[in-house]
C-alpha positions as CSV (number, residue, x, y, z in Angstrom):
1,X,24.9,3.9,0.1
2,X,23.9,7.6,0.8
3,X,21.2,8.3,3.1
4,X,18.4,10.4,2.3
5,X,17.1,12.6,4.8
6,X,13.3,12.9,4.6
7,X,11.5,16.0,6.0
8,X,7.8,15.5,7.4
9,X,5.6,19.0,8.1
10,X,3.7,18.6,10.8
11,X,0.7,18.6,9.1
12,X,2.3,15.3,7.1
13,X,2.8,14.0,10.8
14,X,-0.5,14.2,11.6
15,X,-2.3,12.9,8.7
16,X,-0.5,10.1,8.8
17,X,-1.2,9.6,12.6
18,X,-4.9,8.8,11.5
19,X,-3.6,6.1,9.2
20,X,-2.1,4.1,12.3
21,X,-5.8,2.2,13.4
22,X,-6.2,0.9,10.2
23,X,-2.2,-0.2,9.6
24,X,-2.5,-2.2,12.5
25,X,-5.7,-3.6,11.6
26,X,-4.4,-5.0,8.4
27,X,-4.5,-8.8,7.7
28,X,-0.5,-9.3,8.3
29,X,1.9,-7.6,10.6
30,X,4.7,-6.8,8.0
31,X,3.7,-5.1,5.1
32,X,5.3,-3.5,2.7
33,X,4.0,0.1,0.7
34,X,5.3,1.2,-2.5
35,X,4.6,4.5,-4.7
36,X,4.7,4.9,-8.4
37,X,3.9,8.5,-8.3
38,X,4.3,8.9,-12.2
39,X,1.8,6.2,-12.2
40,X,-0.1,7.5,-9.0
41,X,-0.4,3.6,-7.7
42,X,0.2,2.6,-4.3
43,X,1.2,-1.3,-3.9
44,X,0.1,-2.9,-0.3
45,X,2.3,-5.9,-0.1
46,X,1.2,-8.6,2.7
47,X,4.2,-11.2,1.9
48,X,7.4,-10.0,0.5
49,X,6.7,-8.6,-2.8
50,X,5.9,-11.3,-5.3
51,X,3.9,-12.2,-8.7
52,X,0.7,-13.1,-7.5
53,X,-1.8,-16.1,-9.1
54,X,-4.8,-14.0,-9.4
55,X,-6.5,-10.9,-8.9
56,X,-9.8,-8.9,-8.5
57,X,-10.4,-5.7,-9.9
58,X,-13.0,-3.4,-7.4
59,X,-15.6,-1.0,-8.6
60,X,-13.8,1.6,-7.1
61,X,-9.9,0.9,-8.3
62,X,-8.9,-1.1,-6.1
63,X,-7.0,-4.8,-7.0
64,X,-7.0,-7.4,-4.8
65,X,-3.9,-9.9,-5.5
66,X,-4.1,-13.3,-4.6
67,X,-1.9,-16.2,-4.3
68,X,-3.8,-19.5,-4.6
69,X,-6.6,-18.3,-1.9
70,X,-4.8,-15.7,0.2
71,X,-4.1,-12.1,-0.1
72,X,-0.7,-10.9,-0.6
73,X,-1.3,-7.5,-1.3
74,X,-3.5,-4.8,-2.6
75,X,-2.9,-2.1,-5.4
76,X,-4.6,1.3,-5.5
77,X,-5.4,2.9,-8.9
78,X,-5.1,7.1,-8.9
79,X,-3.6,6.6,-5.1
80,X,-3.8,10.5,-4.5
81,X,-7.1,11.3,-4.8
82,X,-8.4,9.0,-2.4
């Protein structure tokens, strides 16, 4: 498998120093983040990624997904305009 290099600006470094507090502050302490960016989603995953039981769709475009009553992740509609 080939290794990618990938290449931060320091502006990219810095803006994503703010998001620190509130990674840490999430509900679980592993977490996995995907992209679509043809899709412009972002997919929060609190528990390795799986199919989840239900979900809530937010005012603002925002799904919670839940498995039984817990949280296993969270999936952000139009990711990079927020």
């Amino acid at each position: 498998m080939a290794k990618t290099k990938v290449k931060l600006s320091k502006k990219q470094l810095i803006e994503f120093l703010k998001t620190v507090k509130s990674l840490i502050d999430l509900p679980a302490k592993r977490f996995w983040v995907d992209y679509d960016k043809e899709a412009d989603v972002l997919y929060i995953s609190f528990k390795r990624p799986q199919k989840a039981t239900d979900s809530e769709m937010l005012d603002n475009g925002i799904i919670l997904r839940y498995k039984k009553d817990e949280i296993v992740g969270i999936t952000i509609l139009e990711a990079s305009k927020r």
